[in-house]
C-alpha positions as CSV (number, residue, x, y, z in Angstrom):
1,X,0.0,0.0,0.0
2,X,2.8,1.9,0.8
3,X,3.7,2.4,-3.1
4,X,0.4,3.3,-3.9
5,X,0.1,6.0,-1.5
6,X,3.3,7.3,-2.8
7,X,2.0,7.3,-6.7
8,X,-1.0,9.2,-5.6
9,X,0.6,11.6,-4.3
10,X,3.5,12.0,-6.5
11,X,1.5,11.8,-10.0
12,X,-1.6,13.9,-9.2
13,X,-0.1,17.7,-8.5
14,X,-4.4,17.9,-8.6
15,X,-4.8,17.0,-5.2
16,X,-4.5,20.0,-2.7
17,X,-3.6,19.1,0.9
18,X,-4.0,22.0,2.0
19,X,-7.9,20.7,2.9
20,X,-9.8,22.6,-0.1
21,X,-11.9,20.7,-2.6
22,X,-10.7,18.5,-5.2
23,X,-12.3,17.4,-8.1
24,X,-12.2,13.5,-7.5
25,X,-13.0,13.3,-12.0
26,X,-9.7,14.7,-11.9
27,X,-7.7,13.0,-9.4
28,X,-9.0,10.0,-10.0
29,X,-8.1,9.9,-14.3
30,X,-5.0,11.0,-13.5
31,X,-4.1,8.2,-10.5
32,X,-5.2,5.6,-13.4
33,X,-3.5,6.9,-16.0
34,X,-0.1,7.1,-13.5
35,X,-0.5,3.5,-12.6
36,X,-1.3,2.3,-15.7
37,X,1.9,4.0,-17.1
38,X,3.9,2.1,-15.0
39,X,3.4,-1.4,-16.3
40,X,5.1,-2.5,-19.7
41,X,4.0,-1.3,-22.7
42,X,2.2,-4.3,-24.5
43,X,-0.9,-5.0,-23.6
44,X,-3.6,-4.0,-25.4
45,X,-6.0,-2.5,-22.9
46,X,-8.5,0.2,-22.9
47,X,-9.6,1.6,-19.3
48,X,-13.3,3.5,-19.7
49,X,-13.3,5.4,-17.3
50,X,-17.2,6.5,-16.0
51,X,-16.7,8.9,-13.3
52,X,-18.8,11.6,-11.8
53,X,-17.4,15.1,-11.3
54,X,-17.3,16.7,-8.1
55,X,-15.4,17.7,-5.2
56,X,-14.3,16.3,-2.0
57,X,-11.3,17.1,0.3
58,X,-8.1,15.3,0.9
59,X,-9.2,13.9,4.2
60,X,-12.0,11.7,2.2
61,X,-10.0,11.8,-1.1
62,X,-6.8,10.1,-0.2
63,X,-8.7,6.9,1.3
64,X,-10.6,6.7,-2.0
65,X,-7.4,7.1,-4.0
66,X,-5.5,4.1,-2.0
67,X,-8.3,1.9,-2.7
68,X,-8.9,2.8,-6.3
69,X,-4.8,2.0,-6.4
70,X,-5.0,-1.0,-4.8
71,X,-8.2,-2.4,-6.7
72,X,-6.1,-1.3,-10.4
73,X,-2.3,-2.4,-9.2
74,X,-3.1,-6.0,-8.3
75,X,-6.0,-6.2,-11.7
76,X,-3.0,-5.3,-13.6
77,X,-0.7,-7.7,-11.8
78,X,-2.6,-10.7,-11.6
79,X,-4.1,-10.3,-15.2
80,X,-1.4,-10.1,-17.4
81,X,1.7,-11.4,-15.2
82,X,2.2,-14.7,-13.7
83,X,2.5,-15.0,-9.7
């Protein structure tokens, strides 16, 4: 979890800890694009992203943004890699 906490925070200059309102449309296209990024190039995959627009701050954002990593780092690496 640890690695996913620190690609949230490190890919998404979006999200505002300073406890002001975040678009969660924004922060959360731009945490899936930065994970997706980080596997190798090869696989053909298209991600549809459906997501609502509107705002919440950090302190309900981040939890969202760990589980969303979680949930898209382990698809991607029990999918397409061998354990």
């Amino acid at each position: 979890m640890a690695c996913g906490m620190s690609i949230e925070l490190a890919c998404c200059p979006s999200l505002d800890i300073s406890y002001r309102s975040t678009s969660v449309k924004d922060y959360l296209e731009n945490l899936i694009e930065s994970i997706i990024s980080i596997f190798p190039p090869g696989i053909n995959l298209k991600v549809e992203k459906n997501i609502d627009d509107f705002d919440l701050d950090p302190k309900r954002l981040i939890p969202v943004g760990i589980i969303v990593s979680e949930i898209l780092t382990n698809t991607m690496k029990y999918a397409f890699y061998p354990v």
